[in-house]
C-alpha positions, -999 to 999 in steps of 0.1 A, spaced: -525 -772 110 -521 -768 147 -518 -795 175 -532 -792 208 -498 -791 219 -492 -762 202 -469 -779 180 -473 -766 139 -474 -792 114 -475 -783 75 -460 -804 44 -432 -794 21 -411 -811 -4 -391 -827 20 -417 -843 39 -440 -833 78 -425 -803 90 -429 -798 124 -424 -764 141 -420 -763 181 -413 -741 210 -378 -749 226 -392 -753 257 -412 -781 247 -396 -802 226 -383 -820 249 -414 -833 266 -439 -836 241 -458 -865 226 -482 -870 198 -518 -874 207 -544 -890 188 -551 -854 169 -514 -852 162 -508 -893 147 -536 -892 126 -518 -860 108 -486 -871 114 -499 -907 95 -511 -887 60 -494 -892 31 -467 -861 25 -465 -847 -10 -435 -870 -18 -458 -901 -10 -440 -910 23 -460 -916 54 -446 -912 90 -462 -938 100 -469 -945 137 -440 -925 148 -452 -934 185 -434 -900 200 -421 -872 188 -391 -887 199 -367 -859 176 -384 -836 193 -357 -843 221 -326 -837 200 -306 -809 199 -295 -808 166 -324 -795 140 -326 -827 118 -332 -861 124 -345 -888 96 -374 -909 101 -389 -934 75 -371 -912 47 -390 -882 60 -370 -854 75 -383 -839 105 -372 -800 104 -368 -779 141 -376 -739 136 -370 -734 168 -386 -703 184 -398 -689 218 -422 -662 220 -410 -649 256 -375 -651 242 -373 -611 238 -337 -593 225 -320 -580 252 -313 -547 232 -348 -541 219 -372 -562 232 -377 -575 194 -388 -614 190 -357 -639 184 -352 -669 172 -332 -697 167 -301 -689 143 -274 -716 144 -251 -742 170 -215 -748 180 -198 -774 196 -169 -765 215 -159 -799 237 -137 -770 257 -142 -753 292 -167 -775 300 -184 -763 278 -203 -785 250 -229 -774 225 -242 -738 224 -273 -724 210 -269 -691 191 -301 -670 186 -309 -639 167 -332 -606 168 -356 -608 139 -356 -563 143 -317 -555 152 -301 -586 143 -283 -585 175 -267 -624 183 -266 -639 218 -260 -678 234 -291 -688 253 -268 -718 262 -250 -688 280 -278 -673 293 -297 -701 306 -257 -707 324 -261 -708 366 -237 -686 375 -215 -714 392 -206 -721 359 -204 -691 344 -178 -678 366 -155 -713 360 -161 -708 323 -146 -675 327 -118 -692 346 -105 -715 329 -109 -691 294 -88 -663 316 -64 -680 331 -45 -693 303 -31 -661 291 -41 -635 321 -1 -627 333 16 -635 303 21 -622 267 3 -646 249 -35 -650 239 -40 -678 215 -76 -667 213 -65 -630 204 -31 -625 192 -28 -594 185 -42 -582 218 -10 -564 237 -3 -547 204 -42 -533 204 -39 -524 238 -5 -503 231 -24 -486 205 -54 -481 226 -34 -463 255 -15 -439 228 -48 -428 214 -61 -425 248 -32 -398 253 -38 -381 219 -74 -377 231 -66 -362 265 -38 -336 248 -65 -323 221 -86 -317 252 -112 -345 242 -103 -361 276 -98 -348 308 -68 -365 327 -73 -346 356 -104 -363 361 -115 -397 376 -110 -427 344 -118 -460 356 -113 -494 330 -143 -513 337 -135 -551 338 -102 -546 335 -88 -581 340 -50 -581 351 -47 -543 341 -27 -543 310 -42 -511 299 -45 -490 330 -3 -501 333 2 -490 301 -13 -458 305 6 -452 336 37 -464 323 39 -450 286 20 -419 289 16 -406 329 -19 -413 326 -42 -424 359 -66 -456 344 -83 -466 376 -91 -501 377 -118 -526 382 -130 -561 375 -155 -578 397 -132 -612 394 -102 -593 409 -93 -579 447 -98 -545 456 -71 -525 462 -37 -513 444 -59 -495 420 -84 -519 418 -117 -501 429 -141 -525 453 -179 -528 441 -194 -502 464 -169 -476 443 -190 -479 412 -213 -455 416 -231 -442 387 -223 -410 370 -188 -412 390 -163 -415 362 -157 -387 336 -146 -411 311 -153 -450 317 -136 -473 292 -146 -511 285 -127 -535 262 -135 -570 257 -161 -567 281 -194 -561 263 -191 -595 245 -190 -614 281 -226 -600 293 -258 -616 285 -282 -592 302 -292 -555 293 -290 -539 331 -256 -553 326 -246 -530 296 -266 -503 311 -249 -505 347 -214 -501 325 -225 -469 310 -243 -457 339 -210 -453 355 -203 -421 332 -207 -385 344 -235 -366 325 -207 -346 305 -189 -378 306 -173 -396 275 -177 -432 273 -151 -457 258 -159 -491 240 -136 -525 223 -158 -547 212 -169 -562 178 -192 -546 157 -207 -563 127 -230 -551 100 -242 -590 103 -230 -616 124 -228 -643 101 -243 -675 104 -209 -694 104 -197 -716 133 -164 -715 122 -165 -675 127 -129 -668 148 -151 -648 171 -173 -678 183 -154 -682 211 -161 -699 243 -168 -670 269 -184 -651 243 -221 -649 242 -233 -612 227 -223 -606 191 -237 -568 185 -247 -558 149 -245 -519 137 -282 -519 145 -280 -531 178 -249 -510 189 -271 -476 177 -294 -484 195 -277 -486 233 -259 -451 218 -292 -434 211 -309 -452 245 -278 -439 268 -280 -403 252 -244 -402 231 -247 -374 202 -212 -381 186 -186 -407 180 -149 -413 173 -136 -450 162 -93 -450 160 -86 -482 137 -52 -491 154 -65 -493 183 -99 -507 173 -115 -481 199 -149 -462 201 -151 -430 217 -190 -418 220 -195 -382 235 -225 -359 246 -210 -327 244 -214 -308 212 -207 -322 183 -189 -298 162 -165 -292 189 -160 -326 190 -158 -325 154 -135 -295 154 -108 -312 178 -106 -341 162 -99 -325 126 -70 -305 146 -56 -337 164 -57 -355 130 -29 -329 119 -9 -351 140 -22 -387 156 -5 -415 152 -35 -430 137 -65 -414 119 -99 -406 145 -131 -406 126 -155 -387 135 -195 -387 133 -223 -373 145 -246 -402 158 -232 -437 158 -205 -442 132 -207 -479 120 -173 -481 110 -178 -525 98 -199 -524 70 -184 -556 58 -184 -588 61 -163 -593 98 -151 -623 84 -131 -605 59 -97 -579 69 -109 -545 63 -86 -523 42 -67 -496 61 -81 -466 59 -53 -436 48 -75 -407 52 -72 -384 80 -111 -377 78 -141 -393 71 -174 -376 70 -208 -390 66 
């Protein structure tokens, strides 16, 4: 049955089961219509009783026990579209994090691509967005150490060599402009430079133009020949974001990406990658799509360095490159044509290194 409120009400083993827009549940009362349902007998022969308001309704968690009968939140909103595909999405799980100012945040999920974001993000003024981002930066930017990402200098070391390996097979142009979009301190683009004479131009909208750093009015789209983006994509919460990245890269342009990539994000708020400034969690699905949508034909992942490459230009030249630079890299490029979803599995578990020099599919 349906209220007048909009709210659904049907009866299950546990008890009423009430179903109600996230926007409302904070406001709403029973009306007349809605007590004389809410006061029938469920099938375990418990009554709610006059339950006066729908007074759980106003809690953020999606249980709350009343007169032995559970009340059960599936919270949806119908003008809550995914940001990757425009499919419906719903509520998926909650994490409290009691850190950054930052308290408890609602995860929700694309019912079509399965792609992840924090609404509790989302919904963020930018005020507080930008001292989120803060106080999560400033306590390793400068130093060696991440607590959130250990391994982090050593990925980027093995992101600049492949880098170099790319632009000696001729997959990368050095001669052209490369820009590191949201950069942060510039660990990459100095590693490039120092390790490997390569020119990584830098940006990051939270840093001071100059020294390398390019100002806004330099990101011009279709400016770069190769734009590269690590931990970036996981900090944005809006398409024309993603899109304004990309957009950057020349029409013969190759386009580099760090981020995580799950088959499924899973439903766990202990997941390591739950962490406080993160708000998108892309699945396989939802990644292929952006490569389709931005017009990529082929891609290249390099498991040291954790590193997507996605190209336009013909695929078996790509192709034929790569199987000549794998004679010699210091770690193994795959190669596809399309999207190659290198995390099948579970992201939760350590993937085992892969020891072939080639992977076709």
């Amino acid at each position: 049955m349906e209220s007048s409120h909009g709210l659904k009400i049907a009866a299950d083993n546990a008890g009423i089961v009430v179903n109600a827009p996230l926007r409302k549940r904070r406001e709403l009362d029973l009306d007349d219509h809605d007590r004389r349902h809410a006061d029938a007998p469920t099938p375990t022969g418990h009554s709610l009783g006059r339950a006066r308001r729908v007074e759980a309704l106003a809690c953020t968690v999606g249980y709350r026990s009343c007169h032995r009968v559970e009340w059960r939140f599936f919270r949806w909103d119908p003008e809550m579209r995914c940001e990757i595909c425009e499919g419906a999405t719903s509520y998926y799980f909650s994490k409290t994090f009691n850190a950054f100012n930052l308290g408890e945040v609602e995860y929700w999920r694309c019912d079509t691509c399965g792609f992840v974001f924090s609404r509790t993000h989302l919904e963020m003024s930018q005020e507080a967005w930008n001292e989120l981002n803060l106080l999560c930066h400033e306590t390793y930017q400068g130093g060696d150490e991440n607590v959130l990402d250990p391994r982090w200098k050593t990925r980027i070391a093995a992101q600049a060599l492949a880098l170099s390996e790319l632009a000696a097979a001729g997959l990368l142009d050095p001669a052209r402009r490369w820009v590191d979009f949201g950069c942060g301190d510039g660990v990459l683009s100095n590693a490039c430079s120092r390790e490997h004479g390569l020119k990584l131009l830098k940006y990051d909208e939270h840093m001071a133009a100059g020294n390398d750093y390019l100002a806004a009015e330099d990101m011009v789209e279709g400016a770069f020949d190769f734009v590269i983006s690590t931990s970036v994509f996981e900090h944005m919460t809006r398409r024309e974001q993603w899109d304004g990245v990309q957009a950057l890269v020349s029409p013969g342009g190759a386009f580099g990406l760090h981020t995580l990539v799950a088959e499924t994000v899973p439903k766990d708020p202990g997941w390591f990658y739950l962490q406080a400034p993160h708000c998108a969690f892309f699945t396989n699905s939802a990644m292929e799509r952006l490569f389709k949508d931005w017009g990529y034909r082929s891609s290249i992942y390099n498991v040291a360095a954790s590193l997507w490459i996605w190209f336009r230009s013909d695929p078996r030249e790509v192709e034929g490159r790569i199987a000549e630079l794998n004679r010699t890299a210091s770690s193994p490029f795959l190669f596809r044509e399309g999207f190659l979803d290198y995390w099948k599995s579970d992201p939760r578990v350590p993937k085992p290194v892969v020891d072939s020099r080639r992977r076709r599919s």
